[in-house]
N, C-alpha and C positions, 0 to 999 in steps of 0.2 A: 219579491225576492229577499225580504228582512231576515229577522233573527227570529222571528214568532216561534211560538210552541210546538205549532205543528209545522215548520218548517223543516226542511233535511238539507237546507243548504246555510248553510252558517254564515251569519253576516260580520263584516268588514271588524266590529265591535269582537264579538267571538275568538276571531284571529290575533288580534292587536292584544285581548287577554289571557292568550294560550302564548305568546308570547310572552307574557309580562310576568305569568305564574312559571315557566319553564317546561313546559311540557314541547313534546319535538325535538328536545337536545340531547337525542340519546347520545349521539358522536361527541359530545364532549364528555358524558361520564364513561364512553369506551375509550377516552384518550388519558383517561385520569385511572383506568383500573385495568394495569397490565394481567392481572390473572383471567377477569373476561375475554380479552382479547386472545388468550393464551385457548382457554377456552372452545372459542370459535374457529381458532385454527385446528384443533386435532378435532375438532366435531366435523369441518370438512374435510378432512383428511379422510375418517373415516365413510364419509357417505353421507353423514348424517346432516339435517337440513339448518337444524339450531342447537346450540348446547345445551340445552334443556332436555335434549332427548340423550345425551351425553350424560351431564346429573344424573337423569335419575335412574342411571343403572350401576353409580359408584358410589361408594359410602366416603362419608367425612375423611376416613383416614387415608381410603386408596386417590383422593383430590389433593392432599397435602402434602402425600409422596409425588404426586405428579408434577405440582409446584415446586417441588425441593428437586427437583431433577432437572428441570427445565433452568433452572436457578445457576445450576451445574453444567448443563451440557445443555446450550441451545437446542432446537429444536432443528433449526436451520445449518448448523453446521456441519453434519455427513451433505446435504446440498451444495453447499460452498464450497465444501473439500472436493467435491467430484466437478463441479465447474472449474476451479484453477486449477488441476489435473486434465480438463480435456482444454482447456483455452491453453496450457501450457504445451501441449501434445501437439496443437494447431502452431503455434509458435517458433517449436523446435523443429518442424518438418519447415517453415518459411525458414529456418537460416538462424534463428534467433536459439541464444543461451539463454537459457530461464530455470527459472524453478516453480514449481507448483504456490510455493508461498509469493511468489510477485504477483500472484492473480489474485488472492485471497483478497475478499471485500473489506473483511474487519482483520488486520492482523494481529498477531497474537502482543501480547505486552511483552517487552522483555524485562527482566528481570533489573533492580535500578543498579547493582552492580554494573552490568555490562552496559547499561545507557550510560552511567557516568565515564564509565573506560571508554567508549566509543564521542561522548564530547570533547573529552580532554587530550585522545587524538587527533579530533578536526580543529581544536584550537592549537594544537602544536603545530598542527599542518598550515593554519591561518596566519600564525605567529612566523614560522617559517617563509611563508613565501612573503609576508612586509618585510622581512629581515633581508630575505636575497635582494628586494628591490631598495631597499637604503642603500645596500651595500654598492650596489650596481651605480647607483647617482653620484 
């Protein structure tokens, strides 16, 4: 059961150096190149088995528009919009106020105006109630 020539079962040596040259590790150069991965999601999107069958029916220019979009508008977000709109739907018929954005996975950033208005609120408000409580002692 060696590694001989005519052998078709690869010995122990074989494996120890297909590890050591890097072959096998295709998951980490898909963890290192979001454009593949991008890739492989609209190639099963569409049906198709690998993106290579994707390639080779777009040219250079219509791949770098698809990246500058996706860049733009996730891929996943008309998905996400429609899940915190039905999980928010289930919500408000239980009894519950909500809004579609309390479900949202990734929310959106707000703008740092209104983050810094909204800190300097809670620390008035933090400020204020150690103030009631000295007062109170």
């Amino acid at each position: 059961m060696g590694g001989g020539a005519g052998s078709r079962v690869p010995c122990r040596a074989d494996a120890q150096c297909a590890r050591r040259c890097g072959r096998g590790r295709a998951g980490k150069k898909l963890i290192r190149r979001p454009e593949r991965r991008l890739q492989f999601r609209i190639a099963w999107r569409l049906g198709l088995p690998h993106p290579d069958h994707l390639l080779a029916g777009l040219t250079s220019r219509q791949l770098s528009e698809i990246y500058a979009f996706a860049r733009v508008e996730p891929m996943d977000q008309p998905l996400q919009d429609m899940l915190a709109q039905l999980t928010n739907v289930l919500a408000q018929v239980h009894g519950n106020s909500t809004t579609a954005e309390d479900f949202l996975l990734v929310q959106q950033r707000r703008p740092p105006e209104v983050e810094a208005t909204l800190r300097t609120q809670q620390l008035l408000e933090v400020f204020q109630v150690a103030s009631e409580r000295n007062a109170s002692q």
